[in-house]
C-alpha positions in Angstrom: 0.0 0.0 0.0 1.4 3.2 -0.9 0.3 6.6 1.2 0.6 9.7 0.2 0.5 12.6 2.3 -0.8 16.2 0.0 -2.4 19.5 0.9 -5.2 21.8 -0.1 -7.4 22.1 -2.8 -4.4 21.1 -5.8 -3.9 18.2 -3.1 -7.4 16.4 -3.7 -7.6 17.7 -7.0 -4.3 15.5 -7.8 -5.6 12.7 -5.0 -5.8 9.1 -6.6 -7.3 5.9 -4.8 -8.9 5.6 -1.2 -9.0 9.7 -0.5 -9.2 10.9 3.0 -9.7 15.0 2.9 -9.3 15.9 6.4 -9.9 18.8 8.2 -10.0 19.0 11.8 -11.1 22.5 12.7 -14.1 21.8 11.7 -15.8 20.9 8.5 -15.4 17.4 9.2 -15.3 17.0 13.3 -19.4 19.0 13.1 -20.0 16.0 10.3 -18.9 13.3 13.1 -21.3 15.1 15.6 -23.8 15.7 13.7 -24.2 12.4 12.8 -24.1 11.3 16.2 -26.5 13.8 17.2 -29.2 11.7 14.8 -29.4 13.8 11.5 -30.7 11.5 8.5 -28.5 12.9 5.8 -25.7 15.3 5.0 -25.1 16.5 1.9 -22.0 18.8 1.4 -22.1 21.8 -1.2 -19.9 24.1 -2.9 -21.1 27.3 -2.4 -24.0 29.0 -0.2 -26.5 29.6 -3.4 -26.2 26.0 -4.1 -27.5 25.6 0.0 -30.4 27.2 -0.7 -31.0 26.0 -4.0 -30.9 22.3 -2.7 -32.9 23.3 0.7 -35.6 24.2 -1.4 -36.0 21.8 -3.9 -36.3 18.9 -0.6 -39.3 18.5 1.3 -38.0 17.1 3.8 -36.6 19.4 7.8 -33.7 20.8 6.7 -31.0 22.6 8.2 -28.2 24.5 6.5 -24.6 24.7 8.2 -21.8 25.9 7.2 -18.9 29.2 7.1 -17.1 31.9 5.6 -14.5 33.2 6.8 -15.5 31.4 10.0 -18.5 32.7 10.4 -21.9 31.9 9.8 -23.6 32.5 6.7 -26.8 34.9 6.7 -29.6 32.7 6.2 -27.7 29.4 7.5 -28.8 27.9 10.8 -25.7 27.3 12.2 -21.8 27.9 12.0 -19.5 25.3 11.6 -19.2 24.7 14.6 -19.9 21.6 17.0 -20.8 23.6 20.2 -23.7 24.9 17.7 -25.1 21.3 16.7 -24.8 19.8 20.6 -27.0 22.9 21.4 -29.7 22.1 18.7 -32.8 19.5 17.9 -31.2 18.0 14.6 -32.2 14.5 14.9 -33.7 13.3 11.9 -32.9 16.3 10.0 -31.2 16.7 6.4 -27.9 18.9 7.0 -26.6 20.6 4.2 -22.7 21.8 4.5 -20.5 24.2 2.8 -17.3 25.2 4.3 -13.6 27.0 2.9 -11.9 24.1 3.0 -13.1 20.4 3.3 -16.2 20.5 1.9 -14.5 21.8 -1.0 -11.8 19.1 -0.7 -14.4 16.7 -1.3 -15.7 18.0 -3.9 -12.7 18.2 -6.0 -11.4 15.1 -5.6 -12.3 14.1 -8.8 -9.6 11.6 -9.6 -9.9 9.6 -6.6 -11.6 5.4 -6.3 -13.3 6.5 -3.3 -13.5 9.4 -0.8 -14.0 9.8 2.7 -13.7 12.6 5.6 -11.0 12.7 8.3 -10.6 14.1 11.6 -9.2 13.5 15.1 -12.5 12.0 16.4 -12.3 9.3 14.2 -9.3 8.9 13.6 -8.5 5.1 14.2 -11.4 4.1 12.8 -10.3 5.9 9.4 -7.1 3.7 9.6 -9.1 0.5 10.3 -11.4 0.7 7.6 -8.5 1.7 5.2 -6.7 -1.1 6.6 -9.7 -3.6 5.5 -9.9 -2.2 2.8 -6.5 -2.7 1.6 -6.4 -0.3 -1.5 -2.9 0.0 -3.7 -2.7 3.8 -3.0 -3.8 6.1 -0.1 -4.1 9.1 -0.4 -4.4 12.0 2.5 -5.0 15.2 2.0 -4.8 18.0 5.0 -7.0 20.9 3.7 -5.4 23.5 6.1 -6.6 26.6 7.0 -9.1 28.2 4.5 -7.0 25.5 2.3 -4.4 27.7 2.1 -2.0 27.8 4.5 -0.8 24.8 6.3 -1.9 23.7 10.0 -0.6 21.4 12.5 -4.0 19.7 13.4 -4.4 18.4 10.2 -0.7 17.1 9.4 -0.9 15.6 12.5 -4.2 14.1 12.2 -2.5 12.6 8.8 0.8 11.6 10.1 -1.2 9.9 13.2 -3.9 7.8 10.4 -0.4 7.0 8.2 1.3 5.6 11.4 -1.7 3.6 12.2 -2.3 2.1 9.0 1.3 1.1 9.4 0.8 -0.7 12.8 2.1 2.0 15.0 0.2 3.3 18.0 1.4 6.5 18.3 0.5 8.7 21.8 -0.2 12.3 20.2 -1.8 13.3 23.1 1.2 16.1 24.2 0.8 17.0 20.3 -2.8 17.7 20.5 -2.4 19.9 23.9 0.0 21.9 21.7 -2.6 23.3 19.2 -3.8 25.5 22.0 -0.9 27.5 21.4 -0.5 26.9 17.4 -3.7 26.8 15.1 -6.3 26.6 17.5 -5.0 29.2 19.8 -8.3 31.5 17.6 -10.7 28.9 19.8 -9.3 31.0 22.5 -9.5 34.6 21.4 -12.1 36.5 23.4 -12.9 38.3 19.6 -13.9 34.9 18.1 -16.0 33.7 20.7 -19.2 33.9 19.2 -18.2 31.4 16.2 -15.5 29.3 17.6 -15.6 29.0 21.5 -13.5 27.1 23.1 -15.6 24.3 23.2 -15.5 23.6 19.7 -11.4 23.3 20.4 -11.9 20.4 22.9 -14.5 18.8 21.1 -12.7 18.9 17.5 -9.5 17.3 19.2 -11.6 14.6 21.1 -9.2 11.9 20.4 -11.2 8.5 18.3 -14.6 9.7 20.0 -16.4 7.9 17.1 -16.1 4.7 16.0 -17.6 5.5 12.5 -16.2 6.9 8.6 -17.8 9.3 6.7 -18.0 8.1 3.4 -18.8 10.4 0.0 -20.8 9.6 -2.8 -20.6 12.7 -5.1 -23.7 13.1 -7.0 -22.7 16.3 -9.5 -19.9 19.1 -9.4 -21.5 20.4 -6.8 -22.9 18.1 -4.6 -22.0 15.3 -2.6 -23.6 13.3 0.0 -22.0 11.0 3.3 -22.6 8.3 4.7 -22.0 7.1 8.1 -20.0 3.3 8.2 -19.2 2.0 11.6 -16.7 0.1 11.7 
């Protein structure tokens, strides 16, 4: 098995095989709790017109989530942001999902077999179901911040799935403590509190918290939908 270890959006664009686009703070940790929270289906879109669009051509309870610039966008429900899902009724709910950086990931991943989302809350059970699996070539991409510049959470949380795939059981516990002072000192920042307490900090680096993938079907350009695997 071959792993590769990319960045940002030229990173998944140039991702082949088994694609894992992770992105830690937070696109991908609020997928992991929304699913646990009970929401039916997520579908993850490119841009905030194509949220709208989609919400309403469903019938179904919808909500939209999602950021710019970290913030939430007018007309969404909620930010990206877990604090803001634990805090609401979803269950049962559609979620749509448009982020800067890993929804986006997704989305243009075009050359890869398969695609699914990565975090530090399922960690481990990314690397198991790789592992199973068994693909030729692995790629992981770390989207970074607004998939631009590079940030520690996400190269760590693909070192950590590379070492596990490769049998090691690495203790990145002092690691994660660290990103209070790195990247996710912002979670920390009295200015910022309002769309990313510090909650969402401790939450997005709650170490294998779910035992479950996110796996993406993309249905067009701009859509794509995931599906929760345990495994």
């Amino acid at each position: 098995m071959e792993i590769r270890i990319s960045e940002f959006t030229e990173g998944a664009r140039k991702a082949e095989g088994l694609t894992v686009i992770i992105d830690v703070f937070r696109a991908f940790s609020v997928a992991c709790y929304a699913f646990d929270s009970g929401i039916r289906r997520l579908i993850d879109v490119k841009e905030a017109d194509d949220a709208f669009r989609l919400r309403s051509q469903l019938n179904n309870d919808t909500i939209l989530v999602g950021e710019r610039d970290e913030k939430i966008i007018p007309g969404f429900d909620a930010g990206n942001s877990p604090t803001e899902l634990l805090l609401m009724d979803i269950m049962g709910k559609t979620m749509i999902h448009t982020t800067t950086a890993g929804t986006n990931g997704i989305l243009n991943a075009s050359g890869a077999s398969e695609i699914i989302s990565g975090s530090l809350v399922n960690a481990s059970a990314v690397a198991r179901y790789i592992k199973k699996v068994n693909p030729d070539v692995v790629s992981l991409v770390a989207m970074g911040y607004r998939a631009e510049r590079s940030t520690e959470e996400d190269i760590l949380c693909a070192r950590y799935i590379h070492d596990l795939i490769n049998g090691f059981k690495p203790d990145i516990r002092e690691e994660i403590k660290a990103l209070r002072h790195s990247s996710g000192s912002r979670f920390f920042d009295a200015g910022n509190i309002k769309h990313s307490p510090p909650s969402d900090f401790f939450l997005c680096t709650d170490i294998n918290r779910f035992d479950f993938i996110l796996k993406a079907t993309v249905t067009s350009a701009d859509y794509t939908e995931l599906f929760k695997i345990d495994v």
